[in-house]
N, C-alpha and C positions, 0 to 999 in steps of 0.2 A: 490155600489149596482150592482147585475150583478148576472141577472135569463135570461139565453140565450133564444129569443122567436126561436121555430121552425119553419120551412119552408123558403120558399123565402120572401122576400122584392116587395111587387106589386109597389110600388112607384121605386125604383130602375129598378124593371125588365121594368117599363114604362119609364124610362128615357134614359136607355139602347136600346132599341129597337128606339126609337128618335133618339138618338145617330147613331145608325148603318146607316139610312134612310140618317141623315145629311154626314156621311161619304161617301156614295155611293156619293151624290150628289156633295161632294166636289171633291171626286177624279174626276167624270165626266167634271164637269167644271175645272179642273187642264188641264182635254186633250184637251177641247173644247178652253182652251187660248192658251198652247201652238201653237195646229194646226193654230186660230186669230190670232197670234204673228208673226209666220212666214209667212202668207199669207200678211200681211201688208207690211211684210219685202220686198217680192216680188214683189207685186205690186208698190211699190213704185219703187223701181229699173227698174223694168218694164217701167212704165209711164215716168221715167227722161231716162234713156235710148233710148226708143225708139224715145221719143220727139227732143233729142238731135240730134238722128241719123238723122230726117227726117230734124230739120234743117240746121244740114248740109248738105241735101241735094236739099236745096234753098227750101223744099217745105214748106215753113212759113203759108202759110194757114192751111194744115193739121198737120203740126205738133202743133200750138195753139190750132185746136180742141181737138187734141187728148192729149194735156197737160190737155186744162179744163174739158175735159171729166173723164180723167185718175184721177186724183186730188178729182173732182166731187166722183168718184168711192172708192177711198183711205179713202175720208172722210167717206164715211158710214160704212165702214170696220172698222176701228176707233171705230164709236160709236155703233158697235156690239160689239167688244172686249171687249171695256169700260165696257159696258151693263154685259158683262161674270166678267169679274172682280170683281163689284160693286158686283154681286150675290156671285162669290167665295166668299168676304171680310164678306158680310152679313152671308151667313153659317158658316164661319172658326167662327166670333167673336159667334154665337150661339150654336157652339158645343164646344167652353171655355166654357159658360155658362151652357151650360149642363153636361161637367167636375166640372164645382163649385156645382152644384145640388146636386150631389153624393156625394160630399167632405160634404158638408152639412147635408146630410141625415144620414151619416155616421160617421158624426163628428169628419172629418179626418182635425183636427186643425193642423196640420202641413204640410198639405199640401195646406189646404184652405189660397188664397190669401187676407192679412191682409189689408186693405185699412188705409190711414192715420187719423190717429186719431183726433175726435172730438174735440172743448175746451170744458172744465167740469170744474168752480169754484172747487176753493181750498175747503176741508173739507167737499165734498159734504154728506150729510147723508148717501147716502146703495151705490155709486156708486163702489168703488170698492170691499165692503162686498158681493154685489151681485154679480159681477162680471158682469155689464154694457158693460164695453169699454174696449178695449186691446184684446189680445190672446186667443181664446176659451172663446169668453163673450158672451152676448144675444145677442149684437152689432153685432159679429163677426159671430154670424148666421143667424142673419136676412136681415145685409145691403146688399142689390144688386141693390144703385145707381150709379151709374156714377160720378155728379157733387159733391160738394164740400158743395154744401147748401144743395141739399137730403139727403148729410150722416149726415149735421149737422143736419138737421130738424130730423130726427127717434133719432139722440140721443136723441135731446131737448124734444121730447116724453117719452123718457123713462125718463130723470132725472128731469123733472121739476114737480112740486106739481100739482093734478090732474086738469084738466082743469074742467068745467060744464060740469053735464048730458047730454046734449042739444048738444056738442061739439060730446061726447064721443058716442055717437049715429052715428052723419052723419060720423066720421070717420068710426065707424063700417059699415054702411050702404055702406061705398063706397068701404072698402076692399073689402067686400061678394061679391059685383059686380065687382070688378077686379079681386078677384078669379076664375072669370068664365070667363074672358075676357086672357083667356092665349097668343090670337094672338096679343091682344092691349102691355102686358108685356112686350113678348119677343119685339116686335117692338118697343116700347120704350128702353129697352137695347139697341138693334141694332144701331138704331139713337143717343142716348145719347154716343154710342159707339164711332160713327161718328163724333159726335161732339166733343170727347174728342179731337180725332185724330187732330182734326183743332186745337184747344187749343195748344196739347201739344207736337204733331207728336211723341207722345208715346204708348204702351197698355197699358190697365187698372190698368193691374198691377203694375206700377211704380207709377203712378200718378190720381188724383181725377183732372177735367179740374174744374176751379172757374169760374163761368160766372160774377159774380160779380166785375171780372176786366172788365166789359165793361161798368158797371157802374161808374166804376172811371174814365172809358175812356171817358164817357159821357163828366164829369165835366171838359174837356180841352175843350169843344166845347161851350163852353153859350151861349145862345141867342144875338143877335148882334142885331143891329139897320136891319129895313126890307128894302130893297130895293126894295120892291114894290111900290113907289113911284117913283121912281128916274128909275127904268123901264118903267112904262106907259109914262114918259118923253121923254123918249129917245125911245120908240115907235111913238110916237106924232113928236117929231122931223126927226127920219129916215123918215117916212110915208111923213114929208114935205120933206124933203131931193128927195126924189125917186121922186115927184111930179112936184116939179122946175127943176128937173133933165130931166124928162121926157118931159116938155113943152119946156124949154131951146132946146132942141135937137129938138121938133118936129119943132120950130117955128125959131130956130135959135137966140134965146136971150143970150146974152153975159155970159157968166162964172161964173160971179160975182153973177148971182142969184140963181146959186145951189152950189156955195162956201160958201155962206153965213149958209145960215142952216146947211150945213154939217160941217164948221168950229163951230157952234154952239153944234152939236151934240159931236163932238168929244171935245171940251171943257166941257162941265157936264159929257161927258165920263170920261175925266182923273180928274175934282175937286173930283168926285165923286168915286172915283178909289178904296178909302178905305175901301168898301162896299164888294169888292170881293179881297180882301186881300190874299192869301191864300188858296184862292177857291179850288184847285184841289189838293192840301195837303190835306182841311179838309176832303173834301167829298169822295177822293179816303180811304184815312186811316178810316175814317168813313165806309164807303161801307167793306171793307177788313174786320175790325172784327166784325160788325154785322152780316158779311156771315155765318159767322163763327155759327149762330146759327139759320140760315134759316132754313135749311135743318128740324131739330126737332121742329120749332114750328111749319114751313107750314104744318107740317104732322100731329102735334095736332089739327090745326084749320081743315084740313081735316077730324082728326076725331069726332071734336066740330061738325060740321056740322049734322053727322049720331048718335050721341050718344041720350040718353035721361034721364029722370029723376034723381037722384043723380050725375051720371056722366056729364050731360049735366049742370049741375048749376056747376061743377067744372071750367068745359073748358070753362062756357061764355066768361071770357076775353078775350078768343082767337076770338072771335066773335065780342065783341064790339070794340076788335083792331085787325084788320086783320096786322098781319104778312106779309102775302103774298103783298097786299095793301103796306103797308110800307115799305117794301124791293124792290116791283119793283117801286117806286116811286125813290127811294135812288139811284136805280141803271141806272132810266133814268139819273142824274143828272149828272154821271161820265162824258160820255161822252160828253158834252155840256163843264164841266168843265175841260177836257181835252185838249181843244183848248189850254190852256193856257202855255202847254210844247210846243209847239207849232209857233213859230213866226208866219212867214210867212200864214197861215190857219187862227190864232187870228189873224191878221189886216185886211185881207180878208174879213172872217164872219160876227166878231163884227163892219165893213165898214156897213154894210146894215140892223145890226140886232143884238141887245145890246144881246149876248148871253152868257154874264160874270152876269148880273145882273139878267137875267133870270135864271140862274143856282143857283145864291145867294139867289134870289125871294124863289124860291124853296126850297133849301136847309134849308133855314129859315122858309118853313112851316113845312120840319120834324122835326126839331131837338124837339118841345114842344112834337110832338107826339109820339116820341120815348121816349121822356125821360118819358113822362107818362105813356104810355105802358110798356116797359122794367121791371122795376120795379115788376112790376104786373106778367108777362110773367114769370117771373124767380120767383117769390112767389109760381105760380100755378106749374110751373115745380117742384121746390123741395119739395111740396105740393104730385104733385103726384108719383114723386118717394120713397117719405117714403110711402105713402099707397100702392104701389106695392112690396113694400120689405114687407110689413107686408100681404099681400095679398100671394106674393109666400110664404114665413111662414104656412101660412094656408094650402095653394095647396100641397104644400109638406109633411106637415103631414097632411092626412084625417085625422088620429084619434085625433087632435086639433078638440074644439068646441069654437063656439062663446059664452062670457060669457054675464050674465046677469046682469045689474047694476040696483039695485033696491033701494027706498026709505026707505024703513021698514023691517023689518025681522033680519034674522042674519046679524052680519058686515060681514061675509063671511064663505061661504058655498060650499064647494069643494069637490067633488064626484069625486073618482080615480084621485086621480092630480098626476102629475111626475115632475121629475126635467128637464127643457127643453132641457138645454145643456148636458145633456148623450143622446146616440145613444136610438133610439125604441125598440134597440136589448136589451139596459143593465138596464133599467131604471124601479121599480120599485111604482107602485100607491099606495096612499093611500090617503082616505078620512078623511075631518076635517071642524068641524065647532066651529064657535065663535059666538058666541047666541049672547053677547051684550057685549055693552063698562065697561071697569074697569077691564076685567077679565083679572088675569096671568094663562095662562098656562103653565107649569114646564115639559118639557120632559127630562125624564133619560132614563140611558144604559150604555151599556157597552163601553168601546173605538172600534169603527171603529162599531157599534152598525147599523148609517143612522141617528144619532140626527141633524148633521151640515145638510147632504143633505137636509133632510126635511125641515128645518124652510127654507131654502134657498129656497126649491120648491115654497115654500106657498107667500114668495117678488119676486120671479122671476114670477109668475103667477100673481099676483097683478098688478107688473107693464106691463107687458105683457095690461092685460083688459082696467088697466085707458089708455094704449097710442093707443085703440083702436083693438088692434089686439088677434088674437085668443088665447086661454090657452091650454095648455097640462092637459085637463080635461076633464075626461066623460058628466062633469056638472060644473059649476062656477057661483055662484051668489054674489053679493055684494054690499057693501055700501063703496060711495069715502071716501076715508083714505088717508093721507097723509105717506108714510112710512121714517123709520127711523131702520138703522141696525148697529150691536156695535158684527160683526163677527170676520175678518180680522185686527185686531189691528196692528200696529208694533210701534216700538221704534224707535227713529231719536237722532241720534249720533251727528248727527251738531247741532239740536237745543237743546240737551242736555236733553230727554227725557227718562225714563227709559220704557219698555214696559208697567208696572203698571202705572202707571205715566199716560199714552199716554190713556190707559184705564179707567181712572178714567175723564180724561177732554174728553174721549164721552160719558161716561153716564152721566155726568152732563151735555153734550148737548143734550140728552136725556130729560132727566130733562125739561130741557128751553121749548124744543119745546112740551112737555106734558102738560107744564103750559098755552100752548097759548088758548088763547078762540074763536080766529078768525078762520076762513077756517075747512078744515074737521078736523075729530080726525085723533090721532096715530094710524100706525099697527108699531108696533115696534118688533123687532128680535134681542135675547141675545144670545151669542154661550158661554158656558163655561167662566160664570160672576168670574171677578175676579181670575184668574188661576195664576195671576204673584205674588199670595204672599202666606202665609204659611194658612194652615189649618184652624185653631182656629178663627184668625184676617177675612180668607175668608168665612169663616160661618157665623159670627157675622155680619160683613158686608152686605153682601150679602143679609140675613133674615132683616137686617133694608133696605133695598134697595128695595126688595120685596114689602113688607110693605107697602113701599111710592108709587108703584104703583098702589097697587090695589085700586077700586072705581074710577080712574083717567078717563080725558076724551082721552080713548086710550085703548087699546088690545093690547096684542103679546105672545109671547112665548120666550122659555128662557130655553136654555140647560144648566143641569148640573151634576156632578158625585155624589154632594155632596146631597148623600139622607136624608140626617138630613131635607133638605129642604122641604122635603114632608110632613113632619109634621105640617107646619105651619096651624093655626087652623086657616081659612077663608073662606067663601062660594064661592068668585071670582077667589079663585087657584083652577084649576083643573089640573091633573095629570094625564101624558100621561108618555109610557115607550115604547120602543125597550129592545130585549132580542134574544138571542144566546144559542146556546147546542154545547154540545162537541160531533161529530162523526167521528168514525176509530182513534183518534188521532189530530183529526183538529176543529178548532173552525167553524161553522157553525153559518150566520146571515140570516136571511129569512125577514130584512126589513119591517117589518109589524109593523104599528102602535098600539099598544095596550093600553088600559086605565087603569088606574092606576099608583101608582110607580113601579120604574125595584123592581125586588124580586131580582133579580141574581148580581153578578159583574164579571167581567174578568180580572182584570190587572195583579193578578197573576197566570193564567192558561196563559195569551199570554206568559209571561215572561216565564213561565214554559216550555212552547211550543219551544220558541226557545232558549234554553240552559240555562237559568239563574240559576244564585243558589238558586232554591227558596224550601223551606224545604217540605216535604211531610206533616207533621203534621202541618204546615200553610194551605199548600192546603186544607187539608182534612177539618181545621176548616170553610175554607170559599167556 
């Protein structure tokens, strides 16, 4: 289909002009780190230099000041650069993103970067009939998460059977509100960007980061027995210790009365020894890759804080479990349990002050509150990555509207719909409605007519609405349908499948899922019923097939050439057509749905068209 619209792209010429804005600023900060790069370079040369010089020249007092001063100065220089960098890294990854925008908008699938693929059960109903998942899919235009659960959570939207009204509302309700939240989007990109990098020390492009290996990671660390016992202990005992120690010395009493306790102390120190086992393996490797995902929650719960109504009931968990809370508690713990690389420091410290079993004390109160949190944190995260992928969706096409899911009325009613995955530029509308259940609709035409695109518009809009997210429609209203598509068939050579064959075991899974009584009705979509076998047998067929759906608990549509079908005497078939004219020499389709059966055919005017031996008094009859 491809009616070229006129004029510019407002969507592209706005993402462009972003673009140019993001490029000034990156080239600026390119100079602003070089110039930071080599003033550090200097300065540091500088300060060991001249520090060196002065102490060679015996002057040791000034040349320490002018070390800790110089050092002092190095470091802030440091965390300007830093500071330029972090912004370069933030722009560079936002104007990729605003390169995939474009790819997007334009439907430049071969340029657009393919993220790894979803799992999708074997034999799924319409996922690859509609074209879901893989290369130029729905998938493939809408994901822009990062992790590994956002990409899976939008597919599991799109392929799994519709959820409740009640669902399909608050998802709608919170895309419309991240549609307008463009700064909250992009900064999620950003940060998720950042966190891939910690994952994976890669770009997006190679790899999805999984957070969920840090739940596996959890499960090396279980709950241990608490040494918060066995510390108030051995508080109780140093506190004697320091006490006898202190009077022995003021008053001159013999050795023996602050040996005793401190031989006490360190004896439950070492029975008890098994308590902090480990301690500074767990807690360091613990600390390391939780860090790994500080950065993007502290900045959720920053924005839990300012958000409100729909968004603010997404991010409570980041509120009833503070991140930040929990990360600097983790990361007091290191160093305490760091003593223990340490000889010389741990016999010292833990001498006056059990700071192995305080560490453990500690340790052991995060570990329940991570692992209860976590869980959660990374639910909402890939929670909100699918609703900002369906969000940018929406942003990106203004002329996307939000559909209407309704109790009554038609099972669906679609005013100007298009097919999502063609560009704005090539993609023609057409409206359709389905009054109620039982009915087959039958569209014909010609070959290369718009019969496939169509029924494909009408599932790819469907699922589009039940997974929340906008439709490529002036208007969309409907009733939950579970769908089910019998387009894209092929034949399997290993399992010994002939294409008819492979065709007949999906409309009889067709079938199955028609007869259920549970959950919603079928929307069901036929592409060219039966094609793999001869004429006579696919008529016959095919009219008993028809048959069997109409009155059913289910609707669809159902392309075919074979106009004999149109004749079937029934109230519940109605009859849709596409049609074509011959101008200059060239076949001409203007994609427009019309009612009725095709009046016309084409297959031998194309054949004719391009060199076939096809007889003039054949043409002429038809």
């Amino acid at each position: 289909m491809s009616l070229p619209l006129q004029g510019s792209d407002p969507v592209l010429d706005r993402l462009e002009k972003h673009s140019r804005r993001l490029r000034r600023q990156v080239s600026d900060l390119k100079r602003l780190g070089v110039f930071w790069s080599w003033l550090r370079l200097g300065v540091f040369l500088l300060v060991m230099g001249l520090s060196l010089l002065l102490f060679l020249s015996k002057l040791n007092f000034f040349a320490g000041s002018f070390l800790s001063l110089g050092l002092v100065g190095f470091g802030g220089i440091v965390r300007i650069h830093q500071k330029y960098q972090k912004g370069l890294y933030r722009r560079s990854a936002l104007l990729r993103f605003l390169s995939e925008q474009r790819m997007r908008r334009k439907r430049a699938w071969e340029t657009l970067p393919l993220r790894p693929l979803p799992t999708c059960r074997p034999e799924h109903p319409y996922v690859t009939d509609l074209d879901i998942l893989g290369k130029a899919s729905l998938h493939h235009l809408a994901d822009t998460s990062i992790s590994q659960e956002g990409c899976q959570k939008l597919a599991d939207w799109f392929l799994v059977e519709p959820p409740g009204s009640e669902v399909i509302h608050q998802r709608q309700n919170l895309v419309k509100a991240l549609k307008e939240r463009t700064l909250f989007r992009h900064g999620l990109f950003v940060k998720a960007q950042e966190t891939a990098w910690e994952f994976r020390h890669q770009p997006r492009e190679q790899a999805h980061w999984k957070a969920s290996e840090l739940l596996e990671l959890l499960k090396k660390f279980p709950p241990k027995k608490s040494p918060q016992t066995v510390f108030f202990l051995l508080i109780v005992l140093a506190a004697v210790h320091g006490l006898v120690h202190g009077l022995a010395w003021a008053f001159g009493l013999a050795d023996i009365y602050w040996q005793i306790p401190l031989g006490i102390y360190a004896l439950v120190f070492w029975l008890q020894r098994g308590l902090t086992t480990h301690l500074f393996q767990d807690a360091f490797l613990l600390d390391f890759e939780v860090r790994k995902l500080s950065g993007i929650l502290s900045w959720l719960e920053n924005w839990a804080e300012s958000e409100s109504s729909e968004m603010r009931r997404l991010l409570a968990v980041f509120r009833q479990y503070s991140p930040q809370h929990i990360f600097k508690a983790l990361r007091r713990v290191v160093p305490f349990a760091s003593l223990q690389t340490n000889p010389i420091a741990w016999i010292l410290m833990n001498l006056f002050f059990p700071f192995d079993y305080f560490a453990a004390w500690q340790l052991e109160k995060i570990k329940p509150e991570l692992q209860a949190a976590l869980p959660l944190w990374l639910e909402a995260l890939s929670e909100l990555e699918a609703l900002s992928s369906l969000a940018n969706l929406a942003w990106l096409h203004p002329e996307y509207h939000f559909p209407v899911l309704q109790q009554e009325g038609a099972c669906l009613n679609a005013q100007a719909a298009g097919h999502p995955l063609l560009s704005p530029a090539e993609r023609i509308k057409n409206s359709f409605v389905l009054d109620h259940l039982g009915t087959v609709c039958m569209v014909t035409g010609s070959n290369m007519a718009g019969k496939s695109t169509f029924i494909k518009s009408m599932g790819l809009n469907l699922v589009l609405a039940q997974a929340g997210g906008p439709v490529d429609a002036d208007a969309f209203a409907w009733r939950l349908m579970r769908v089910f598509a019998c387009i894209r068939v092929s034949d399997s050579v290993t399992d010994g499948f002939s294409y008819f064959y492979a065709e007949v075991r999906r409309l009889r899974q067709l079938l199955d899922q028609l007869s259920q009584t549970e959950g919603a009705p079928l929307f069901w979509l036929i592409d060219e019923i039966f094609r793999g076998t001869n004429n006579r047998e696919r008529y016959l067929g095919s009219k008993a097939y028809l048959e069997n759906l109409l009155g059913k608990r289910g609707a669809g549509l159902i392309t075919t050439h074979d106009l004999e079908l149109t004749h079937i005497a029934a109230e519940e078939l109605i009859n849709y057509h596409f049609r074509e004219h011959i101008e200059a020499g060239k076949m001409v389709f203007d994609y427009r749905l019309q009612s009725g059966p095709c009046p016309t055919t084409n297959a031998l005017k194309i054949m004719a068209l391009e060199g076939l031996p096809v007889p003039e008094s054949i043409l002429d009859t038809h």
